[in-house]
Every structure is written in C-alpha cells, then in structure tokens.
LOKEBA-493074 format. One record per residue (C-alpha): chain; residue number from 1; y, z, x; residue in three letters. Coordinates in Angstrom, 3 decimals. Example, Ala and Ser with C-alpha at 12.3 -4.5 7.8 and 13.67 -1.06 7.14 Angstrom:
PT   keke   marvo      north         up       east   dose
PT      A       1     -4.500      7.800     12.300    ALA
PT      A       2     -1.060      7.140     13.670    SER
REM end
This chain:
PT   keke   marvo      north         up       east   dose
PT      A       1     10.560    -48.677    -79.384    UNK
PT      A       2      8.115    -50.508    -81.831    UNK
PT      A       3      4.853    -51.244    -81.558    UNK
PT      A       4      4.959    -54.464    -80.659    UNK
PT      A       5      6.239    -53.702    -76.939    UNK
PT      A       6      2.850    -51.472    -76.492    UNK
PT      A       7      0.508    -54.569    -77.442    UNK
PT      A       8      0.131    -57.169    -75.202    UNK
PT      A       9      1.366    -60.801    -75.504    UNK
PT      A      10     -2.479    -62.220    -74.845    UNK
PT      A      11     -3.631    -62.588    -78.313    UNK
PT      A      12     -7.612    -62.105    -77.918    UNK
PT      A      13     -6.489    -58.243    -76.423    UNK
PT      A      14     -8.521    -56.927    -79.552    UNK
PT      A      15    -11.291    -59.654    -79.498    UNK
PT      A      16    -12.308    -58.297    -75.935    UNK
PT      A      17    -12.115    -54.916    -77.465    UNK
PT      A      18    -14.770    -56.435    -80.292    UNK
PT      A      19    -16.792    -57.957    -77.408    UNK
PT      A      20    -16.772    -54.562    -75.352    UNK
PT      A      21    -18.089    -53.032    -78.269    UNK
PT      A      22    -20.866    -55.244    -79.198    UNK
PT      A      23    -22.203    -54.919    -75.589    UNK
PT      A      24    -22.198    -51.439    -75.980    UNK
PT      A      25    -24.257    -51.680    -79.336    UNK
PT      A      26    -26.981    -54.008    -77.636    UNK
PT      A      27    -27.409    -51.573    -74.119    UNK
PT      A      28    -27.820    -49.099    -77.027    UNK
PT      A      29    -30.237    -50.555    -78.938    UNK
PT      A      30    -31.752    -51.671    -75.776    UNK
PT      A      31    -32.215    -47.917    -74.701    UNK
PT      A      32    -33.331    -46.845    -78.035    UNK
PT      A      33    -36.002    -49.627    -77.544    UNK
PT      A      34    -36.551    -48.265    -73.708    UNK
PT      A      35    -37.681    -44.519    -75.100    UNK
PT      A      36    -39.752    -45.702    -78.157    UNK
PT      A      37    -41.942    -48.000    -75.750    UNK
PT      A      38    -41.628    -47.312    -71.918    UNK
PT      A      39    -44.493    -49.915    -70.873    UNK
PT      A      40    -41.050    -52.067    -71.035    UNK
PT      A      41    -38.948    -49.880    -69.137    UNK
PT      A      42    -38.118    -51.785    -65.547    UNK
PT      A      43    -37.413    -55.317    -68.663    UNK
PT      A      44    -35.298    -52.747    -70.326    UNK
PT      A      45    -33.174    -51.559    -67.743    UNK
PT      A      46    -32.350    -54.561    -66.329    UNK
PT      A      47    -31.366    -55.716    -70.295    UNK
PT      A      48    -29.045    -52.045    -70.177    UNK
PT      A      49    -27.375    -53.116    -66.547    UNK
PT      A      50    -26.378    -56.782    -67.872    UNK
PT      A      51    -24.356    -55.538    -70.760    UNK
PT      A      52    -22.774    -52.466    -68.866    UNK
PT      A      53    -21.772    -55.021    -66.107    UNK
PT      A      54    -20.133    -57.511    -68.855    UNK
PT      A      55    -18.482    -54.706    -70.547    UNK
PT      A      56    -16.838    -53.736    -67.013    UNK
PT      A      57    -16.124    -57.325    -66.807    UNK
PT      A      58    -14.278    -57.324    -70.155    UNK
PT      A      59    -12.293    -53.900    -69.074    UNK
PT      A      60    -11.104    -55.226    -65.982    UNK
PT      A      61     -9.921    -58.559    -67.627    UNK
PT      A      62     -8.120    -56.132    -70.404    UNK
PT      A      63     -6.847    -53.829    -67.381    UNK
PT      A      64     -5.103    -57.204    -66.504    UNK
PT      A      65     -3.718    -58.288    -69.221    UNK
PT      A      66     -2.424    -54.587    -69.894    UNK
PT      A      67     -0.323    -54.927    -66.615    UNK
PT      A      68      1.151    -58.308    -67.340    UNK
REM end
C-alpha cells in the first residue's frame, strides 16, 4: 500500500493542520500574556476559549474529511 491511499483526496488536509497549529500558538501566547499580567485575565480567557473552539472546529472538519 503507498502512501498516497493514507492521505486524503481534499487537498487543504495539511493547510488545516497549519491553521490548527497557529491557533494553538496564539491561545499560547495568549496564556503566556494571561500569567505575566492577570488584571487581563477574564479578556484573556475568553481570547484562550476562541482559538481552542476554532481549533476543535478545524479537527472535526479534518475528522471528516479523514472518513471520506
């Protein structure tokens, strides 16, 4: 079996793994920023839920396409 029959057909499969990624980097930085300053915290969190909620977007849409 080559490798081609393990990768998807979709061909942005690995830009939503680049996009997953990059939302993890900014909840990241956003925490980092969260413990240096706390008078931010409840501006913070909210920043740290949005990207965790499009990065489960992105997984489900790439669970998806995995099952096509």
């Amino acid at each position: 079996m080559g490798m081609g029959r393990l990768l998807p057909r979709e061909g942005r499969f690995f830009d939503y793994f680049n996009e997953h990624a990059g939302h993890a980097v900014l909840a990241a930085a956003e925490l980092k920023a969260l413990l240096a300053d706390l008078s931010e915290l409840e501006a913070r969190r909210r920043n740290i839920e949005r990207h965790e909620k499009q990065a489960d977007q992105i997984t489900h849409h790439t669970m998806q396409l995995l099952h096509q």
